[in-house]
N, CA, C and O of each residue as an XYZ file, in Angstrom:
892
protein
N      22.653     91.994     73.155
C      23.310     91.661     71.877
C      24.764     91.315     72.144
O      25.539     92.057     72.748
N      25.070     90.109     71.637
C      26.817     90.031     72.302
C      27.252     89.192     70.865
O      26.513     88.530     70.136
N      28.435     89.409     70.755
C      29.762     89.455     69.538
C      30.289     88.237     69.557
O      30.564     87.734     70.646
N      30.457     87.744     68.705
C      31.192     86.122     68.106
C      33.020     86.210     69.354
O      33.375     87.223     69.958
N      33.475     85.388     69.359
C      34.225     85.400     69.762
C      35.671     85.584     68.137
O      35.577     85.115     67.003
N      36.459     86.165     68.559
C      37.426     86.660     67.537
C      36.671     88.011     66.199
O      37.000     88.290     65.046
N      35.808     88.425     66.935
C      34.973     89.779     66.291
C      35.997     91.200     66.537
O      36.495     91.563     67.603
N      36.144     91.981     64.910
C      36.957     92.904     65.309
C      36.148     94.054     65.863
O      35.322     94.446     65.038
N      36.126     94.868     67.267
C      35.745     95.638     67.907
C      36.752     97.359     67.906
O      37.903     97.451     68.332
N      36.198     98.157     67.509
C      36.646     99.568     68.186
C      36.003    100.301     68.801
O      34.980    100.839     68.377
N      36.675    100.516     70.353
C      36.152    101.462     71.341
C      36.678    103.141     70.800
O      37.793    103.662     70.848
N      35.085    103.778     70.188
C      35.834    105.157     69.753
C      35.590    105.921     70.750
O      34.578    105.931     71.451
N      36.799    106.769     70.848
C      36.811    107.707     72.190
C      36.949    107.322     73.474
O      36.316    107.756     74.437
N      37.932    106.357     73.466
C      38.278    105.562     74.660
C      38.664    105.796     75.516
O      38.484    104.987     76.426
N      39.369    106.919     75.777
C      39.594    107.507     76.966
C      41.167    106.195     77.385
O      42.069    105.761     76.668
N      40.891    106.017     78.534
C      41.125    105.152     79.935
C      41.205    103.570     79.622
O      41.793    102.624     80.146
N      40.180    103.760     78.322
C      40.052    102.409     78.028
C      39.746    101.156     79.370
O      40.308    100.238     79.967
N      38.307    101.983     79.292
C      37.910    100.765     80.816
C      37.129     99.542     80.395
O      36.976     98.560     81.121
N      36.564     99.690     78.971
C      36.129     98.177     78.304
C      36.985     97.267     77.806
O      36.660     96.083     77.717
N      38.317     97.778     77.382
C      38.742     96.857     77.144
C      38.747     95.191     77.245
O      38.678     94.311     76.387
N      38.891     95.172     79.110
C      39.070     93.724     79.664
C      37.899     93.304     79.153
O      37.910     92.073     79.117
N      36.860     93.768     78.727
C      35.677     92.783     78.482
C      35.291     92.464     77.114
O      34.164     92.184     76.707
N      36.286     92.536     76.516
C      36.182     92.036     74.684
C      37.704     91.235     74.639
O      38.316     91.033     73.590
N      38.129     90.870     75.849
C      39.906     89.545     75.826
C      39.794     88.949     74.951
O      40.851     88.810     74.334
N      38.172     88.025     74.149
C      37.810     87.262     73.155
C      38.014     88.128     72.272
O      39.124     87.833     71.829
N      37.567     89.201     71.621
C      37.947     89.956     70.780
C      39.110     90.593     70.050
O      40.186     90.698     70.640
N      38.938     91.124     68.521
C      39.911     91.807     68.230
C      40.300     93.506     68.947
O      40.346     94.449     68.156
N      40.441     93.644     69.779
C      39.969     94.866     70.526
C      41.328     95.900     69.666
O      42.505     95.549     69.585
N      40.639     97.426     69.010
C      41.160     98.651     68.912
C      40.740     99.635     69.463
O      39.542     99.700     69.736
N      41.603    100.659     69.773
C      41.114    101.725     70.351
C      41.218    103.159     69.385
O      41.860    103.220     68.336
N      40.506    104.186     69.938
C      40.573    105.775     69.218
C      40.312    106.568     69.635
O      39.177    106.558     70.113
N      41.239    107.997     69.795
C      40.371    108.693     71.017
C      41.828    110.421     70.104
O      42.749    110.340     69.292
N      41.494    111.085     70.525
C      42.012    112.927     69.744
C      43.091    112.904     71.263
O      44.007    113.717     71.138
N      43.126    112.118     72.645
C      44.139    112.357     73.179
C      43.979    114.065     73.671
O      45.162    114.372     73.820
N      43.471    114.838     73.873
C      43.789    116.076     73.906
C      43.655    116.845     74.923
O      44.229    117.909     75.158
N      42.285    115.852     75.995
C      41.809    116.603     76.759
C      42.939    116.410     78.214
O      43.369    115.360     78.691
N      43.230    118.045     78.721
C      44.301    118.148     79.737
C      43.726    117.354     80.738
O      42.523    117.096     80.772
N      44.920    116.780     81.920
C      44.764    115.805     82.853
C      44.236    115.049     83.159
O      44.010    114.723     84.324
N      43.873    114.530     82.150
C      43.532    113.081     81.723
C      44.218    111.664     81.172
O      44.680    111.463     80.049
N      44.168    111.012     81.968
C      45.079    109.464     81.669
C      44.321    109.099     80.466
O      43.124    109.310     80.267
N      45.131    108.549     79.719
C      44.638    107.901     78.534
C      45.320    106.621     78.873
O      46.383    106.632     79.494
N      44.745    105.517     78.488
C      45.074    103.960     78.560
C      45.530    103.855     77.087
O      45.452    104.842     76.355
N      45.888    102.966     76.754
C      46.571    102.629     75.293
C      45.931    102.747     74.038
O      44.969    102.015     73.804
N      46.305    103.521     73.240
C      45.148    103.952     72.163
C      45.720    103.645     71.070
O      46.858    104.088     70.919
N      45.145    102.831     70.013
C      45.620    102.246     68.727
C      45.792    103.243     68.306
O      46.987    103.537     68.347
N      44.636    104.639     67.513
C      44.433    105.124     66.729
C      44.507    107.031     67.406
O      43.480    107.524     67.871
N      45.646    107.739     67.350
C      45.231    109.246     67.996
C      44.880    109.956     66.914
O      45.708    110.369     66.103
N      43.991    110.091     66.851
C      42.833    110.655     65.845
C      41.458    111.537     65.956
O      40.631    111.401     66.857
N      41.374    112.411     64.939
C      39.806    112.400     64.662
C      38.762    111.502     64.599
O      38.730    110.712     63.655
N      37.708    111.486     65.636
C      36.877    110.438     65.158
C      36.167    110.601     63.743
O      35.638    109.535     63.426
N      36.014    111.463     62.926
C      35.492    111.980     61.660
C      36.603    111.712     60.514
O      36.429    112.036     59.340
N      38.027    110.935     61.118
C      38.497    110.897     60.254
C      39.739    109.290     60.712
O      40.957    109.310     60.892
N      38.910    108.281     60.756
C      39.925    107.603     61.483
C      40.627    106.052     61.076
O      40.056    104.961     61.106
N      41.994    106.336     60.708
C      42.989    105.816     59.482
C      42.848    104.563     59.191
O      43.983    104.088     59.167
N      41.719    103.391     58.846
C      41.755    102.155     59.055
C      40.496    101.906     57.324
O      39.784    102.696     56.703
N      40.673    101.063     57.231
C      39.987    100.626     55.405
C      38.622    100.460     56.262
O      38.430    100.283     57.464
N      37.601    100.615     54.957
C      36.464    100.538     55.276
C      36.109     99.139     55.467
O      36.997     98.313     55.255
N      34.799     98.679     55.882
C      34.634     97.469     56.965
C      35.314     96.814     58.000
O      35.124     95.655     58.369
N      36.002     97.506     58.383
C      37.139     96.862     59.260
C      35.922     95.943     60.671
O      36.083     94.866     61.247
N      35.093     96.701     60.751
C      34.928     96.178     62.415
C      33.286     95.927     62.404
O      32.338     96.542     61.918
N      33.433     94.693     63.197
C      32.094     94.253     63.678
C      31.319     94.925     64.537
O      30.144     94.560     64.521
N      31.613     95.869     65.353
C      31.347     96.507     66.164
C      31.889     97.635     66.669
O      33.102     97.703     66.473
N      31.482     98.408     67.164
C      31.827     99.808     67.383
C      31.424    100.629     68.591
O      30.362    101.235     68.452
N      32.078    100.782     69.799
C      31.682    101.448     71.098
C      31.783    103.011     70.815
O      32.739    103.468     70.189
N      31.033    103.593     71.169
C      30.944    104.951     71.311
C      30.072    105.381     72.453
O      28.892    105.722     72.373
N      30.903    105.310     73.644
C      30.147    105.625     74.672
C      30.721    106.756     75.434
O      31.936    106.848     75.610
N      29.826    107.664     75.913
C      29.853    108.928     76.538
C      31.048    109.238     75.675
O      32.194    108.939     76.009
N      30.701    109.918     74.426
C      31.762    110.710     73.094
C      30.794    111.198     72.324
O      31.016    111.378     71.127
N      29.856    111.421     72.750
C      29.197    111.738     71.381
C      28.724    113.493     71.713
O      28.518    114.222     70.744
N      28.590    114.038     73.123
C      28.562    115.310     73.448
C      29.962    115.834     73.090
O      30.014    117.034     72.819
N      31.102    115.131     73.046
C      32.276    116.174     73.294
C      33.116    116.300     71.493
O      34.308    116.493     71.253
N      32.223    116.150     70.725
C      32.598    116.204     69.015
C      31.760    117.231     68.732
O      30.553    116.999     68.806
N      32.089    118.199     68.456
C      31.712    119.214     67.801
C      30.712    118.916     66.634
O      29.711    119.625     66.540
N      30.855    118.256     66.051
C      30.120    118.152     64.771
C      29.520    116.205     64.413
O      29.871    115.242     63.730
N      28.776    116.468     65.105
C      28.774    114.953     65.605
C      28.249    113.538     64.101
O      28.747    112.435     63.873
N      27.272    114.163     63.511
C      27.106    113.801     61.804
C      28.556    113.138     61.559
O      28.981    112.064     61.984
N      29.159    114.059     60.780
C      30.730    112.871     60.338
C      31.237    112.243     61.195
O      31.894    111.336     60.685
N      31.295    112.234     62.430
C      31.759    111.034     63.389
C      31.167    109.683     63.083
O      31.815    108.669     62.823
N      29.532    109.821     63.162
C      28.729    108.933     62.861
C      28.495    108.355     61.569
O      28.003    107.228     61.527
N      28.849    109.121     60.234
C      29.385    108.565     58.851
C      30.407    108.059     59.057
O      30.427    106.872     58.734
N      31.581    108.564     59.595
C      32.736    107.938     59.558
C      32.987    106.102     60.249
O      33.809    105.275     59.855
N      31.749    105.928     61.569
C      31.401    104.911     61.892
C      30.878    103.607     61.114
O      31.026    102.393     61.256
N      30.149    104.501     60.169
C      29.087    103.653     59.229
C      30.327    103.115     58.398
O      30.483    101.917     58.160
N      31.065    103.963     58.041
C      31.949    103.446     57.166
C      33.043    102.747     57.265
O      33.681    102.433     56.259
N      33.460    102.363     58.641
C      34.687    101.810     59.169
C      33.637     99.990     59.454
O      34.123     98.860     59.493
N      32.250    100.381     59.590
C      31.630     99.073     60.225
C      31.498     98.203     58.829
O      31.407     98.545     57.650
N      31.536     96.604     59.659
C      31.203     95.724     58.586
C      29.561     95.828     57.796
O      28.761     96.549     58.392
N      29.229     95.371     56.934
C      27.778     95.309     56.470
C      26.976     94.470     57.832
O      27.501     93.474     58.330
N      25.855     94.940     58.257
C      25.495     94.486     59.314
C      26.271     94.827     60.567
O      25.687     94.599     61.626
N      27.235     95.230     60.610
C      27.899     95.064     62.090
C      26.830     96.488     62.816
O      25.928     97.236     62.440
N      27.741     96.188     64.188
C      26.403     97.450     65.582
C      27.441     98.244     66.041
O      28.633     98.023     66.258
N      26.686     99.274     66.149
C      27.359    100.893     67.055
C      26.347    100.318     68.211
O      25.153    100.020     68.188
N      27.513    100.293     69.392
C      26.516    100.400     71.026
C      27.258    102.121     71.471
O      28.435    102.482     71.502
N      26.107    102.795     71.733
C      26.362    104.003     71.625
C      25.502    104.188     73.132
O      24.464    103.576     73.385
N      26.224    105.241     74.133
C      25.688    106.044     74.821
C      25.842    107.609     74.794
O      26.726    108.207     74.181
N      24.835    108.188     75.559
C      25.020    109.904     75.204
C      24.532    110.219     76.367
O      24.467    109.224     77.089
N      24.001    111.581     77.071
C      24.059    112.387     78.345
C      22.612    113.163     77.773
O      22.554    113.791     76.716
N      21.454    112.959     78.746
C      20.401    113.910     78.157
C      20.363    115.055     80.129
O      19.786    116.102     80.420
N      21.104    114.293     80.808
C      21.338    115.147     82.114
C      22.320    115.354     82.748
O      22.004    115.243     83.932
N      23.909    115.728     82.600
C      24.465    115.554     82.899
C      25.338    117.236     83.390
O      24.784    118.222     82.903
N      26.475    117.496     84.193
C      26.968    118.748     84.346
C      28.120    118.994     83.455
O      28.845    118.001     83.507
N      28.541    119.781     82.756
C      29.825    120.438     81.899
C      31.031    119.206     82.504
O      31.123    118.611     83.578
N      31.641    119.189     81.561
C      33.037    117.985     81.878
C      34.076    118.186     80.461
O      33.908    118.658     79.337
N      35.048    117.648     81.085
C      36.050    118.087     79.991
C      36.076    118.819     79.785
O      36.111    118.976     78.564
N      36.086    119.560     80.278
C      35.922    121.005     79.495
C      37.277    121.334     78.292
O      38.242    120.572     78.347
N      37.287    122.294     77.409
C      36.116    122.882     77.072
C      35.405    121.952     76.146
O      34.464    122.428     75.510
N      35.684    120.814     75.992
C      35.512    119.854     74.721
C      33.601    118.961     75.227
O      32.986    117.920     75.460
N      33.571    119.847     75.151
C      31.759    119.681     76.017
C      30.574    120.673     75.092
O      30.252    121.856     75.193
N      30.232    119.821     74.387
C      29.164    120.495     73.305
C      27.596    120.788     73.466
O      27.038    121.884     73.504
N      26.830    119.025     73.583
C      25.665    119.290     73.523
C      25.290    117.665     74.428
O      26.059    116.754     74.731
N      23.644    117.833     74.686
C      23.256    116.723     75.231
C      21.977    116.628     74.400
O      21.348    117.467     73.755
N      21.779    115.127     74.666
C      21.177    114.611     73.649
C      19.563    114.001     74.100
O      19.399    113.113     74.936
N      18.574    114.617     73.430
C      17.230    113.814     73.139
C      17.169    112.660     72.923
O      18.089    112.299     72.188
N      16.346    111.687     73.289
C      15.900    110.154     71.899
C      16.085    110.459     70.827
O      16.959    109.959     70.120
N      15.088    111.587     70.385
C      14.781    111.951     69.040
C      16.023    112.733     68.430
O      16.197    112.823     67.215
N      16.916    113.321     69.431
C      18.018    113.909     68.546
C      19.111    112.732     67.827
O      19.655    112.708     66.723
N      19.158    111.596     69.241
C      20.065    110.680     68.645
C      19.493    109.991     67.358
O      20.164    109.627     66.392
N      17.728    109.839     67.562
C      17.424    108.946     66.380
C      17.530    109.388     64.938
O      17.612    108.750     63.889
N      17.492    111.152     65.317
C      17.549    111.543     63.930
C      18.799    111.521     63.292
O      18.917    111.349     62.079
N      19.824    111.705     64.137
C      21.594    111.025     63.918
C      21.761    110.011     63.221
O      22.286    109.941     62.110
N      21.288    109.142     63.896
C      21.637    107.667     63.565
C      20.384    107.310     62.466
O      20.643    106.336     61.758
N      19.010    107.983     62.211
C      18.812    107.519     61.020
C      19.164    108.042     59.635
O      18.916    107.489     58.563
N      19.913    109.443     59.880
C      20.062    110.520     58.027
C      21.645    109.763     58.518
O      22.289    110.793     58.319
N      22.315    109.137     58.817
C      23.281    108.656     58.712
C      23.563    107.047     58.408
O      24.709    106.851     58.004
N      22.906    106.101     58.501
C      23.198    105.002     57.552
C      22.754    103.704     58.713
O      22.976    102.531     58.412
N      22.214    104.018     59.830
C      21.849    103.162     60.641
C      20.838    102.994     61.052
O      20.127    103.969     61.297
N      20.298    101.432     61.329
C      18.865    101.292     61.750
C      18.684    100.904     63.445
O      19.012     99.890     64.061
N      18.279    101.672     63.717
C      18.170    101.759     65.848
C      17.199    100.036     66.186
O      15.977     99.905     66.105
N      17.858     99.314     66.427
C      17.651     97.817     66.986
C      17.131     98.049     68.572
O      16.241     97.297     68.967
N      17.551     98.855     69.300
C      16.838     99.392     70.908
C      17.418    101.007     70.935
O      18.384    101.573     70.425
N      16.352    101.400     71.763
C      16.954    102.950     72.691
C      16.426    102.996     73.645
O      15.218    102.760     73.674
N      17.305    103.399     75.078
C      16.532    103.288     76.385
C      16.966    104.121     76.895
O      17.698    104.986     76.414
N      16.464    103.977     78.337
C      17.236    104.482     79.329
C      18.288    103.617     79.823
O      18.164    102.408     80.021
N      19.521    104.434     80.045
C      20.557    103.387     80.620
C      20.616    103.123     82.365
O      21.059    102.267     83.131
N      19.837    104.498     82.452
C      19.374    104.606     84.130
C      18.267    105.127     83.888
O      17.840    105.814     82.961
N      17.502    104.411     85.562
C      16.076    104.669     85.609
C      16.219    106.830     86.027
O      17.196    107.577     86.068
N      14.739    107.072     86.240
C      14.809    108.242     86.922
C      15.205    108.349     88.206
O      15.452    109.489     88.599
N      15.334    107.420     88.987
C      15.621    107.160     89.775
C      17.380    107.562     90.149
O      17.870    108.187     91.089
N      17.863    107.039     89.222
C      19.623    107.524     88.925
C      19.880    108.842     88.742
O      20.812    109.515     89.184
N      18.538    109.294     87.724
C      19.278    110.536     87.494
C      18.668    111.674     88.999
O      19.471    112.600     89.110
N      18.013    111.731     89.609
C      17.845    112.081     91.178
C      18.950    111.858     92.110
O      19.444    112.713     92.845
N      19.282    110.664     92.016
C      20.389    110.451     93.206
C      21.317    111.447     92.626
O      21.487    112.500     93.241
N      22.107    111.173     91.201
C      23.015    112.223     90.519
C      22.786    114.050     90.463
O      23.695    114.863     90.298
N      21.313    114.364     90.652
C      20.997    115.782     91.132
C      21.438    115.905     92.630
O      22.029    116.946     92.921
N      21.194    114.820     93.792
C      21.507    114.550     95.475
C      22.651    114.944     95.285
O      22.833    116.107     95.646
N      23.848    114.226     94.685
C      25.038    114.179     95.577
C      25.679    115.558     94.452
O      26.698    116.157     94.793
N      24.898    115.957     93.045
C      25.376    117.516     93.100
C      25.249    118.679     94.134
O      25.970    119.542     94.634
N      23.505    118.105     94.213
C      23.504    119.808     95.892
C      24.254    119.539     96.528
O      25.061    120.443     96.744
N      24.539    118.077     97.305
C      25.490    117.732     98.465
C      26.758    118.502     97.984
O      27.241    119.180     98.891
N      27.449    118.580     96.756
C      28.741    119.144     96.583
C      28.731    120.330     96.417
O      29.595    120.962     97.025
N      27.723    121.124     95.503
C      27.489    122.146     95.094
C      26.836    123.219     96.500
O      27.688    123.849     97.126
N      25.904    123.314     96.765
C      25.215    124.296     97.604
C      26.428    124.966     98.334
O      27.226    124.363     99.052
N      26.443    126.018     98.104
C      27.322    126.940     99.400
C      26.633    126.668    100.610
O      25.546    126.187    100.930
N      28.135    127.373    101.457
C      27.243    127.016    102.891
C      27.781    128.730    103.777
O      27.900    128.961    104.981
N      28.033    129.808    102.365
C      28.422    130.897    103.221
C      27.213    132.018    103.062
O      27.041    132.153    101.851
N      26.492    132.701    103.643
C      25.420    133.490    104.181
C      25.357    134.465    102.340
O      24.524    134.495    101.434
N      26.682    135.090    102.553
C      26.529    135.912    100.938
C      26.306    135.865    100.195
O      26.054    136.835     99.481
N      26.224    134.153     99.717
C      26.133    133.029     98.373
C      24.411    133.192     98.105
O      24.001    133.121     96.946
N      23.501    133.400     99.181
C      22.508    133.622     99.229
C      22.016    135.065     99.650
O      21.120    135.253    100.472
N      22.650    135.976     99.044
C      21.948    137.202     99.171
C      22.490    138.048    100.542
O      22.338    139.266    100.626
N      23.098    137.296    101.531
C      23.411    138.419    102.792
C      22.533    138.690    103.865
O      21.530    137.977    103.858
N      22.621    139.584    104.871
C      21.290    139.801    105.786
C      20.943    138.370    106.416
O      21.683    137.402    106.242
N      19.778    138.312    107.151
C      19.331    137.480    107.895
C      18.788    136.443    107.403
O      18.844    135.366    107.997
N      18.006    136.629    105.922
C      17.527    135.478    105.024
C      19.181    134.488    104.462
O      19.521    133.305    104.508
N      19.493    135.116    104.222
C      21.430    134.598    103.989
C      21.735    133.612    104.695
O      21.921    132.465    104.287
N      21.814    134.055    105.963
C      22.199    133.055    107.334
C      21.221    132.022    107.261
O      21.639    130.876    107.427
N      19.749    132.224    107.003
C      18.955    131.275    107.654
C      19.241    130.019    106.033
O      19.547    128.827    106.061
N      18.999    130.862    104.896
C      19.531    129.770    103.775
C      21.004    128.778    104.028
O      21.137    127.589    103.739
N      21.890    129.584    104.579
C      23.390    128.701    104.674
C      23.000    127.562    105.636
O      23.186    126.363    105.423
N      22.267    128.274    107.040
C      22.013    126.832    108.165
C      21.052    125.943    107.512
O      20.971    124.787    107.928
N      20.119    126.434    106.289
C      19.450    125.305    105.786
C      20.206    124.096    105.100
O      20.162    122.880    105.287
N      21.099    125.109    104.013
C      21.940    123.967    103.438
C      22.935    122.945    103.778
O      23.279    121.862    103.304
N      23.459    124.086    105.317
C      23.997    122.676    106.139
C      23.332    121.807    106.879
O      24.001    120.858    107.288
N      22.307    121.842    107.150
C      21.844    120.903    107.427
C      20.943    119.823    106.285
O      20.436    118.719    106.481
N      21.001    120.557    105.234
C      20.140    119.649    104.372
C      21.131    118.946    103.243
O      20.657    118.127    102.456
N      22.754    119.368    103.199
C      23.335    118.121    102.593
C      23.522    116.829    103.199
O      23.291    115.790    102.580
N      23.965    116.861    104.485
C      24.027    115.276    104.420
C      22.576    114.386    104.494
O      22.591    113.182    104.747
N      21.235    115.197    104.222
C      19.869    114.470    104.410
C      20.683    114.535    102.663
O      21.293    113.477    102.504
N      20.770    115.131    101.864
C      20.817    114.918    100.258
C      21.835    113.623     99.986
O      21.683    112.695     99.190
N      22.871    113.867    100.875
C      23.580    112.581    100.525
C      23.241    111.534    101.123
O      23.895    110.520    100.879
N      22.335    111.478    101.898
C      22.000    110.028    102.526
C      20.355    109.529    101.245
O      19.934    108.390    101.042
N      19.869    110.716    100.701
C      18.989    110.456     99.808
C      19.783    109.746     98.230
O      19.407    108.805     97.531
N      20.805    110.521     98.116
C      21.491    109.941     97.080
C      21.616    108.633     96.416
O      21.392    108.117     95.322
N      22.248    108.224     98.009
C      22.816    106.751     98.335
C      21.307    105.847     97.947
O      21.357    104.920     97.139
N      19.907    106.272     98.671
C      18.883    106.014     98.898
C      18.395    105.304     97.231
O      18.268    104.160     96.796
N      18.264    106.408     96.780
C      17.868    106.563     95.186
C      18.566    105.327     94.101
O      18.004    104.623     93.263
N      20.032    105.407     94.517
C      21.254    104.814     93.926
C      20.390    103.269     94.000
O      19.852    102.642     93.088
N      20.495    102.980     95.355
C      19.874    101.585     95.512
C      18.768    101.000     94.576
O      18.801    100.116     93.721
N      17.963    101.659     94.958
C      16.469    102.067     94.058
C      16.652    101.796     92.370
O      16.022    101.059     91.612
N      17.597    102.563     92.173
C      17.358    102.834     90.701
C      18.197    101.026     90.439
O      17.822    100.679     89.319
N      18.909    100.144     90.914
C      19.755     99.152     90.986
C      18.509     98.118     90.917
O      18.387     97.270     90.034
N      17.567     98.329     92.029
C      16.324     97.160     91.869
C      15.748     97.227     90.977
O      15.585     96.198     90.321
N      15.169     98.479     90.534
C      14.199     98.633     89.485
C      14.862    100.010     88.482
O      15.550    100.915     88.955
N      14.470     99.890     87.061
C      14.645    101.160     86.836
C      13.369    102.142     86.312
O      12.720    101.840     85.310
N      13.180    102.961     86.853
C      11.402    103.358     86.979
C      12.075    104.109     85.494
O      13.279    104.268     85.291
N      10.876    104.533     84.491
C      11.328    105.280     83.538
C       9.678    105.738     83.182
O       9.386    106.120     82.049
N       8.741    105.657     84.191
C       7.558    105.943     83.547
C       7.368    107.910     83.832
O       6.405    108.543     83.399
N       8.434    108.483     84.565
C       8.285    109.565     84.693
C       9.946    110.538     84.599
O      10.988    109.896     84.460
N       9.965    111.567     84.664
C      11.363    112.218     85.283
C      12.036    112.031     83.604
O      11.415    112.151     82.548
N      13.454    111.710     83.796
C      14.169    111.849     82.674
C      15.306    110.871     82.954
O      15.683    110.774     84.122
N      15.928    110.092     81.951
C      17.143    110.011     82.278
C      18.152    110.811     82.422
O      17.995    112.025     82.291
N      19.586    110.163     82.771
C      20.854    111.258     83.060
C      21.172    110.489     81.854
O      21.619    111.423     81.189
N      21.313    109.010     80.742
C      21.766    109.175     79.592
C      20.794    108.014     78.970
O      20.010    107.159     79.381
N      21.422    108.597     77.491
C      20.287    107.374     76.681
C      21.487    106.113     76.043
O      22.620    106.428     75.679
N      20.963    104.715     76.015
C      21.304    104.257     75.232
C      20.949    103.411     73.505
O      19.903    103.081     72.946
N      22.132    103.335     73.199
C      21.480    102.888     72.020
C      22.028    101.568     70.893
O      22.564    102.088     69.914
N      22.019    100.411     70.829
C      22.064     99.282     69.703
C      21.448    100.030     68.574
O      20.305    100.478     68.655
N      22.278    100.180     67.412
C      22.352    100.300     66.292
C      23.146     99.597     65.023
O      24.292     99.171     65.164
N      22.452     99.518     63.807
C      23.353     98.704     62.960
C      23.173     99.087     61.615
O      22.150     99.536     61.098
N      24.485     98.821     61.003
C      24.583     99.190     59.789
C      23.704     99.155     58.551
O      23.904     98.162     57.852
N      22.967     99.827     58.202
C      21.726     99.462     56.893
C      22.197     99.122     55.406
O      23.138     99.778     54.959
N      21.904     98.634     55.012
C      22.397     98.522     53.574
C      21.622     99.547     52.846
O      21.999    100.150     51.841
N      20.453     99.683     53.490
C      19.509    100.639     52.720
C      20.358    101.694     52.630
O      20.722    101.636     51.455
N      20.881    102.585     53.111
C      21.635    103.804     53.272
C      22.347    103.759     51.859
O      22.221    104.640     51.008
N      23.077    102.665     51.730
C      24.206    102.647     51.010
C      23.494    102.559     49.591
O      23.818    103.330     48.687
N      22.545    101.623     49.438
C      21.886    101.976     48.448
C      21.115    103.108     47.767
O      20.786    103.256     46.590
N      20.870    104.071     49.153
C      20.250    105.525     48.484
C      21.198    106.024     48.407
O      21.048    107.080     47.791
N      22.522    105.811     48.802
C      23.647    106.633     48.139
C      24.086    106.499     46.709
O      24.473    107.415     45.983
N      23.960    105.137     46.389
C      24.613    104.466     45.531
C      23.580    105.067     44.118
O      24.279    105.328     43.139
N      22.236    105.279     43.932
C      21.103    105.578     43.204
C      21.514    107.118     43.055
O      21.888    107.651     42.011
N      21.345    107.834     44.527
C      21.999    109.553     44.264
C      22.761    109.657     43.626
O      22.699    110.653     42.905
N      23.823    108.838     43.478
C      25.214    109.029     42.014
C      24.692    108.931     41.236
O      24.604    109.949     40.550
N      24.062    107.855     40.809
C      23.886    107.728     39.678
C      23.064    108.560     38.487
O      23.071    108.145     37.328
């Protein structure tokens, strides 16, 4: 799905702002709460709540919300607040984490199902146009590889002590760099093909767009 040229775009929760360069045709804004410690932030239009963020309704053709949707506490009004900043018809390209390890901390909430995002995005005012995997299973394996590779201790105590201890630590040294050479392995793999007939992803994505229907069962509930 790709955007008219001179389409107004906001990246919410932009962080770093690493999409930018790729909407130059675009009206490009940014939005992000700014909060999380040692973290670079790239230039942010809007330092804000995403549940609450200062711009008239329809403003934007489009709407990024990628990897932001675990670290909002209350993720519903983010996603009203979206509906309501978007033009009639305009798209949320949204990603989320159904495998991923703690980050940002502490601003690290929840990870997300298909079915959790779909039920989001449908009691909230949008109709899901695709949902996938954004990586095969394949990705999310290599991303388990190069955690043991970092993670596994390699001191005897970490595993209990005694002689089983020792023999676990010489296992794990010898079995990270087979994990990181599997990593790399997988990485490739998941680049040719992305297998999704088994395993899980590490995130989902999702094309979504504004319903009118929504607005109309709102509009009837008043009345």
């Amino acid at each position: 799905m790709s955007i008219p040229k001179g389409a107004a775009v906001l990246d919410a929760g932009a962080g770093q702002t690493p999409y930018k360069k790729l909407f130059a045709d675009a009206r490009y804004e940014s939005a992000d709460f700014c909060q999380v410690d040692q973290k670079a932030y790239g230039e942010i239009t809007y330092v804000c709540d995403l549940a609450h963020i200062p711009v008239p309704d329809g403003r934007y053709d489009l709407v990024l919300l990628t990897q932001v949707l675990e670290h909002v506490p209350e993720p519903k009004p983010v996603l009203q607040e979206i509906h309501r900043i978007l033009k009639p018809g305009g798209a949320l390209w949204l990603s989320a984490p159904l495998y991923f390890e703690e980050h940002e901390i502490p601003y690290d909430y929840y990870r997300y199902t298909q079915y959790g995002l779909a039920h989001l995005l449908n009691t909230t005012g949008f109709r899901i146009e695709k949902l996938t995997w954004l990586e095969g299973y394949y990705g999310t394996l290599s991303h388990q590889l190069i955690n043991a590779f970092r993670a596994l201790p390699l001191k005897p105590r970490e595993y209990g002590g005694g002689i089983g201890g020792i023999f676990a630590s010489i296992l794990a040294f010898l079995l990270k760099p087979v994990f990181a050479a599997l990593a790399m392995l997988f990485s490739i793999l998941d680049l040719r093909h992305k297998y999704t007939a088994g395993g899980q992803p590490k995130n989902y994505a999702v094309v979504a767009v504004k319903s009118s229907d929504y607005l109309n069962r709102n509009d009837n509930d008043g009345q």
